[in-house]
Each structure stands twice: as C-alpha cells, then as structure tokens.
C-alpha positions in Angstrom: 101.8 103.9 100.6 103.0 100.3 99.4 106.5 101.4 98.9 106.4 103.5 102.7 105.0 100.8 104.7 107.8 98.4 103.2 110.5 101.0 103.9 109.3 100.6 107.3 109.4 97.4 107.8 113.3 97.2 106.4 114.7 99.8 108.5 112.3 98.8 111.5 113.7 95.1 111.2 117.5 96.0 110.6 117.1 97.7 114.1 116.3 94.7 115.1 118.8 92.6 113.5 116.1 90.6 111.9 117.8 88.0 109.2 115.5 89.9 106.4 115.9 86.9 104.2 113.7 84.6 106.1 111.4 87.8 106.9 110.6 88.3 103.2 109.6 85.3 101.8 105.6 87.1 100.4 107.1 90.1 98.7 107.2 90.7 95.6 110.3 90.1 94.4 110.7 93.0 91.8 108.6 95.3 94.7 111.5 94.1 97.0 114.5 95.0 94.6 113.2 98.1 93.5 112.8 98.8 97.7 116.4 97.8 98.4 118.3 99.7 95.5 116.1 102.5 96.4 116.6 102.7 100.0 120.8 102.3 99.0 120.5 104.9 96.9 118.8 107.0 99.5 121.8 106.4 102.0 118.6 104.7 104.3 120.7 101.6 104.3 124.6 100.2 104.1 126.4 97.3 102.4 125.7 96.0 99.0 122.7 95.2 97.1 123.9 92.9 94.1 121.0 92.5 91.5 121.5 89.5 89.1 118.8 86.7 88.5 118.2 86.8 92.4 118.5 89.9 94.7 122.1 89.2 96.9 122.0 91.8 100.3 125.8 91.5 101.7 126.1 93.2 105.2 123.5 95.1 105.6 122.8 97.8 107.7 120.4 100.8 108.7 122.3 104.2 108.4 122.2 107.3 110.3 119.9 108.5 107.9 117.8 105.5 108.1 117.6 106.0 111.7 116.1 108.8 111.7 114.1 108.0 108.7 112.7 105.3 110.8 112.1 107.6 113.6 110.5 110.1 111.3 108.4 107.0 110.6 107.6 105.9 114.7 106.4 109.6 114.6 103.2 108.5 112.6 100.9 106.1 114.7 99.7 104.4 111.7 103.0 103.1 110.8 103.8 101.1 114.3 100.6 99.8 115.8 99.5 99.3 111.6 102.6 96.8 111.3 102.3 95.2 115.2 99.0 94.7 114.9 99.1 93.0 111.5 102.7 90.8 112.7 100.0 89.4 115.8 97.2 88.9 113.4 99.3 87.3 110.5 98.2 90.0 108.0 101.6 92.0 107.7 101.1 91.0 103.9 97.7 92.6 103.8 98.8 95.6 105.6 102.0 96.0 102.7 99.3 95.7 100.1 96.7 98.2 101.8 94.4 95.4 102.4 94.4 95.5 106.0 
C-alpha cells in the first residue's frame, strides 16, 4: 500500500509537471529511492535516476506505460479522492503512511 499510494503520487504529479523535488521534501529518503529506481526499472518513468550520497532525477518523465499505469490507478476511487482529500487537509504524509 505505502509503495502504491507513492507510485501514484509520482506519475500523478509528472502529469502535472510538478517540480517533484520541492513536492518531496517528508519522504523517506531511502522509501523515495527505492520508488524511483523501481518505477525506472518498471519503464513507469523516463530519464535518469543517479543514486550516489543524494538521489539526482535528470529529465524526468511519465511513460506510456506510466500513463496508463496511472490511469489503471484513477480507476480505483480510493487512490484520487484518498490523495485530494489529504493535499486539502495537509495530511498527504499520513495518507503515504496509512495513517489517514
């Protein structure tokens, strides 16, 4: 569920062309590197994902794949109105951690 709801959010805020690194501040940053190689190696996302002492994301972007992951995604109820409803509350971090 934790790793889900933050694949969501990635590919739901590349559509967006949210600047993730200003989005991402409260993760976890080992949750948040596993995420990102996972998704690349998934083919959910584009561009590199350079892992040294920091996680580096260089043009990235949601795939064809990741489109219609996210889509997939829209398809659950819980997944949207979970994450807007948390983003007008300010508990998007409880909601990634299952405490919302």
């Amino acid at each position: 569920m934790l790793k889900d709801r933050l694949k969501f959010i990635i590919l739901y805020e590349l559509r967006k062309g949210t600047v993730l690194a200003n989005f991402f501040g409260w993760i976890d940053t080992k949750l948040l590197k596993d995420s990102f190689i996972e998704m690349k190696r998934e083919g959910l996302i584009s561009g590199e994902v350079i892992v040294d002492d920091l996680v580096v994301l260089k043009d990235i972007e949601i795939t064809e794949k990741g489109r219609l992951e996210l889509v997939d995604m829209l398809d659950d109820p819980a997944y949207e109105k979970g994450y807007q409803l948390c983003c007008e509350n300010n508990r998007l971090k409880d909601w990634v951690y299952g405490g919302a």
